[in-house]
C-alpha positions as CSV (number, residue, x, y, z in Angstrom):
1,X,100.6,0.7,28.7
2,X,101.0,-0.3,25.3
3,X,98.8,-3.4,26.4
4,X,95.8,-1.7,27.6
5,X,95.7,0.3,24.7
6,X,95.4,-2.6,22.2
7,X,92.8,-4.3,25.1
8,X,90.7,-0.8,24.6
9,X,90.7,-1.3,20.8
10,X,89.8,-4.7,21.3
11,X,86.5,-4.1,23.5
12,X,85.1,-0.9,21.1
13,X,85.5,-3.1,18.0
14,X,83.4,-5.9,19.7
15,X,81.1,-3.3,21.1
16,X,80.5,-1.9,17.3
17,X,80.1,-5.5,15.7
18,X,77.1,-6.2,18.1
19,X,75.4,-2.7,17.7
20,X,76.0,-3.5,13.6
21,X,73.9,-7.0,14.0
22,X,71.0,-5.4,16.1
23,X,70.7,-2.9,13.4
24,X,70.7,-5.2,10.6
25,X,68.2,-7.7,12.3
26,X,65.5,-4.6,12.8
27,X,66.6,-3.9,9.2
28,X,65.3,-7.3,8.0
29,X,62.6,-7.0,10.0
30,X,58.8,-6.9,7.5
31,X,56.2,-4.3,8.6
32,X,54.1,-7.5,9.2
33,X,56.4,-8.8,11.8
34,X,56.9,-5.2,13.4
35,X,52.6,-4.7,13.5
36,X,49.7,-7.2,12.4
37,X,48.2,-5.8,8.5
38,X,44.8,-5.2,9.4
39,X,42.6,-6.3,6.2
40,X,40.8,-3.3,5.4
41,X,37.3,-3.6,3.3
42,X,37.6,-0.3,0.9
43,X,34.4,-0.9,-0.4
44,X,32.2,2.6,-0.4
45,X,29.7,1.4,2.1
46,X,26.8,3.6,2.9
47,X,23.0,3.9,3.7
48,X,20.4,4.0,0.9
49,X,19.5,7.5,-0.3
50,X,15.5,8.2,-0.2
51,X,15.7,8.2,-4.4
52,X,17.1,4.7,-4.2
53,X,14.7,3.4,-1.6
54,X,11.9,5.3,-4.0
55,X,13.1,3.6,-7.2
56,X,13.0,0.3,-5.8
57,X,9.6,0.7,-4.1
58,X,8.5,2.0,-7.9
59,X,10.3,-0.7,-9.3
60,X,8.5,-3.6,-6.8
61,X,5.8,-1.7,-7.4
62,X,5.4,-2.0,-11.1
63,X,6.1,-6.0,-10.2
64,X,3.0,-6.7,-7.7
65,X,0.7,-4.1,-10.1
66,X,1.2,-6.7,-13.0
67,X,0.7,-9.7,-10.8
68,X,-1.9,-8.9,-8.5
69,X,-4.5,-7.8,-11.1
70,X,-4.8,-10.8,-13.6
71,X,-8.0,-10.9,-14.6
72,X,-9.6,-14.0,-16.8
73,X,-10.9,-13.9,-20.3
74,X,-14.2,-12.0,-20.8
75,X,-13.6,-11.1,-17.0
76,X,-11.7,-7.8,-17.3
77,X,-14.6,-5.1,-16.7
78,X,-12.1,-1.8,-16.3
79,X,-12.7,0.9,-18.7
80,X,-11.0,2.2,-21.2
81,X,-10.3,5.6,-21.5
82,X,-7.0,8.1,-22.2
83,X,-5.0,8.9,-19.6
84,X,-6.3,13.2,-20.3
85,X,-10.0,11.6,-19.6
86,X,-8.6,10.0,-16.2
87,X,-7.2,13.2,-15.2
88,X,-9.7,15.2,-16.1
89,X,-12.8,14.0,-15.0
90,X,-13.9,13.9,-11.5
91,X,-15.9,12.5,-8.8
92,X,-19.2,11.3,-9.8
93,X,-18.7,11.8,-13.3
94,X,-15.3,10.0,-13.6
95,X,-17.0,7.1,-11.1
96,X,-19.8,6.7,-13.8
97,X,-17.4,5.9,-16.6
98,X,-15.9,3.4,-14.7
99,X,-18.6,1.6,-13.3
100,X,-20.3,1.1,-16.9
101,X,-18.5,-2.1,-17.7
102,X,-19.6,-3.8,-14.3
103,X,-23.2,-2.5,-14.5
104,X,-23.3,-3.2,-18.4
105,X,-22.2,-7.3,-17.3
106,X,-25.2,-7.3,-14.2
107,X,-27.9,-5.6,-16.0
108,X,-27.4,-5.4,-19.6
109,X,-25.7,-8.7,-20.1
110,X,-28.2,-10.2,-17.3
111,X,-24.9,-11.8,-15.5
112,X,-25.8,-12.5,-11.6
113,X,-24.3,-10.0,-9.5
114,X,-22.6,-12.6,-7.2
115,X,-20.7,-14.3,-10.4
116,X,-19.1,-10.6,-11.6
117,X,-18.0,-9.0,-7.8
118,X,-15.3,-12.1,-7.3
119,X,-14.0,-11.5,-10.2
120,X,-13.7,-7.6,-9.9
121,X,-10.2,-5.4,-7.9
122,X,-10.7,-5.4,-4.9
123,X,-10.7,-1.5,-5.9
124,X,-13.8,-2.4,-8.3
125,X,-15.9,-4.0,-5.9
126,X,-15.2,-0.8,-3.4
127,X,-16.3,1.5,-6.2
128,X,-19.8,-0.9,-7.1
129,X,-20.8,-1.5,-3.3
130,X,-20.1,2.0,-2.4
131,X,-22.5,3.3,-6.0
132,X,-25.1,0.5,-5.1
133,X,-25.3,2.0,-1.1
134,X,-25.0,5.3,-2.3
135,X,-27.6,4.9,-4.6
136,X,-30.5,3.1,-2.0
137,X,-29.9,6.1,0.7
138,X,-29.9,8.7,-1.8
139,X,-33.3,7.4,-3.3
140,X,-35.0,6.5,0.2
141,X,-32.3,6.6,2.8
142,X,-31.0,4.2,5.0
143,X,-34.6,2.2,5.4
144,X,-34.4,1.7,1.5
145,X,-31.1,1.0,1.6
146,X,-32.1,-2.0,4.3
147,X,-34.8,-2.9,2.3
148,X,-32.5,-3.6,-0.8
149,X,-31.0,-7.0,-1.3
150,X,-27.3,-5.3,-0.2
151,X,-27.8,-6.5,3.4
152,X,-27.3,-10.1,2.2
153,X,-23.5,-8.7,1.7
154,X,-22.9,-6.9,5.0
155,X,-19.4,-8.2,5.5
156,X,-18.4,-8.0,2.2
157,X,-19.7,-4.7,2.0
158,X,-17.8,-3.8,5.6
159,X,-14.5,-5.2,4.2
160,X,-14.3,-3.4,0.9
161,X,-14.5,-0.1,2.6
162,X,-12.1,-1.0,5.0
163,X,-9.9,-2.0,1.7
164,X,-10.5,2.3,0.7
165,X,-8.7,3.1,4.2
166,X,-11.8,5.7,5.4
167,X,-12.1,5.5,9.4
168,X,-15.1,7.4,8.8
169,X,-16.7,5.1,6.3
170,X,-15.9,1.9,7.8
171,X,-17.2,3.0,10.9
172,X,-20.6,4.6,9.2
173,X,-21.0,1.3,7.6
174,X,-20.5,-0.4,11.1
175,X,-22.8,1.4,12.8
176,X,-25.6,0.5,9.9
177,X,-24.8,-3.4,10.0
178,X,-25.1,-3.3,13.6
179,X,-28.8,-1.1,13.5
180,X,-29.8,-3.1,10.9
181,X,-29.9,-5.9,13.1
182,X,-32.0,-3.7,15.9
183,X,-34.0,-2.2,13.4
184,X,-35.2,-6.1,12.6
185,X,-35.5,-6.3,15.9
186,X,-37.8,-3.5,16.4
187,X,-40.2,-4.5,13.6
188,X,-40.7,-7.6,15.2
189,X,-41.4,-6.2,18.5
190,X,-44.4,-4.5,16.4
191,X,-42.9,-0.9,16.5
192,X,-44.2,0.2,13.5
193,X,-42.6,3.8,13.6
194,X,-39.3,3.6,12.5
195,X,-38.7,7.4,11.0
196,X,-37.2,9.3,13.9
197,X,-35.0,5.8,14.1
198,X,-33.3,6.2,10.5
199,X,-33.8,10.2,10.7
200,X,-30.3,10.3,12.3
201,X,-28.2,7.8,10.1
202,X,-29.8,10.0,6.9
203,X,-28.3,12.8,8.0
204,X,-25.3,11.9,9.2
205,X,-24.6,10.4,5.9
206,X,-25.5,13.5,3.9
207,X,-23.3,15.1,5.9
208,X,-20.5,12.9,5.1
209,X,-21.5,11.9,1.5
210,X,-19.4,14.5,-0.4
211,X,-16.4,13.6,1.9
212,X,-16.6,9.7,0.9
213,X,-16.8,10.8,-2.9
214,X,-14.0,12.5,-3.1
215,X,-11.9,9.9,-0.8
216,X,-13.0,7.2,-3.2
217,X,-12.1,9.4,-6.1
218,X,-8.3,10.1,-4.4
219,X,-8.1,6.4,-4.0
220,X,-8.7,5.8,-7.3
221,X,-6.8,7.9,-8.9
222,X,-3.9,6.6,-7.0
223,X,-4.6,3.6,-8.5
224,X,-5.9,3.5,-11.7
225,X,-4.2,0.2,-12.7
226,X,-7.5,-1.3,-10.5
227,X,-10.1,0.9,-12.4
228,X,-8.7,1.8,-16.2
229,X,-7.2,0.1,-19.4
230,X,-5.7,3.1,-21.0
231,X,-5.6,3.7,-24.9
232,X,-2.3,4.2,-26.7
């Protein structure tokens, strides 16, 4: 009896030693060896706000204004005005001041017209082809203005007003390049009377006319780094 009892003892006490050495071994065991570390990035991430995306537009901005409009010596034809002026005046009045230096270099300096427009914005030689076309149809319509020398610059003309972003205009100015070419046409045929013809293209554009001003005008003062050099 005796003998199975000490047998019993025996058997629990090896029983315990194992369970002992299975805890200890878990025990030991590193949270990297029980699961993988997952390398975690805690680095705020998250989308641009519509400020930041406006400050770096400004910021770029600010960068292509000083590049893109590097005029050469004796070449720089804005005006100069104070930045109350600019705001202040308007339409035809405001487009007056700033066309001065450009019409004082063709006509007062006697500078040919085809040496100045390369070197004008591209702003500049909107505002000068639209004041030149403006000019012709308001003092004779749209046969004066094809019996000007502005013709000669019918793509150039066509692409600057594309430049100001006016459907209307650009396709105005479309329409006259292309009659121009008929209206040639018809004078060769011998068709001497031409007035009901042009009667239509007069109107329309005196319709239109204070429209394009003040598009022009919002264009420039949207950009006024094309058209002024303000005083401190």
């Amino acid at each position: 009896m005796r003998k199975y009892y000490y047998l019993n003892l025996f058997v629990l006490f090896v029983l315990f030693s194992c369970n002992n050495t299975e805890n200890k071994a878990e025990a030991d065991i590193t949270p990297t060896e029980v699961s993988p570390v997952v390398d975690v990035d805690t680095t705020e991430k998250r989308q641009a706000s519509p400020m930041d995306i406006a400050e770096y537009n400004a910021n770029n901005s600010a960068k292509l204004v000083a590049s893109e409009f590097v005029f050469r010596d004796g070449w720089d034809l804005r005006a100069e005005m104070s930045k109350i002026d600019f705001e202040t005046l308007k339409s035809a009045e405001l487009e007056m001041k700033l066309i001065g230096p450009i019409y004082s270099k063709i006509f007062d300096l006697d500078e040919d017209a085809s040496q100045v427009i390369p070197e004008l914005s591209k702003g500049q030689r909107t505002l000068y082809y639209f004041r030149k076309m403006d000019e012709a149809i308001t003092e004779g319509g749209i046969e004066n203005f094809y019996a000007s020398t502005l013709p000669e610059n019918m793509a150039e003309i066509k692409n600057s007003f594309v430049h100001l972003q006016n459907e209307k205009l650009s396709h105005f100015f479309t329409v006259v390049a292309k009659n121009y070419g008929e209206s040639k046409s018809i004078k060769v045929n011998g068709n001497a009377d031409l007035a009901p013809y042009f009667e239509k293209f007069d109107q329309e554009y005196s319709q239109n006319q204070a429209m394009f001003y003040k598009h022009l005008e919002e264009y420039i003062k949207n950009n006024p780094q094309e058209f002024v050099k303000f005083k401190e």
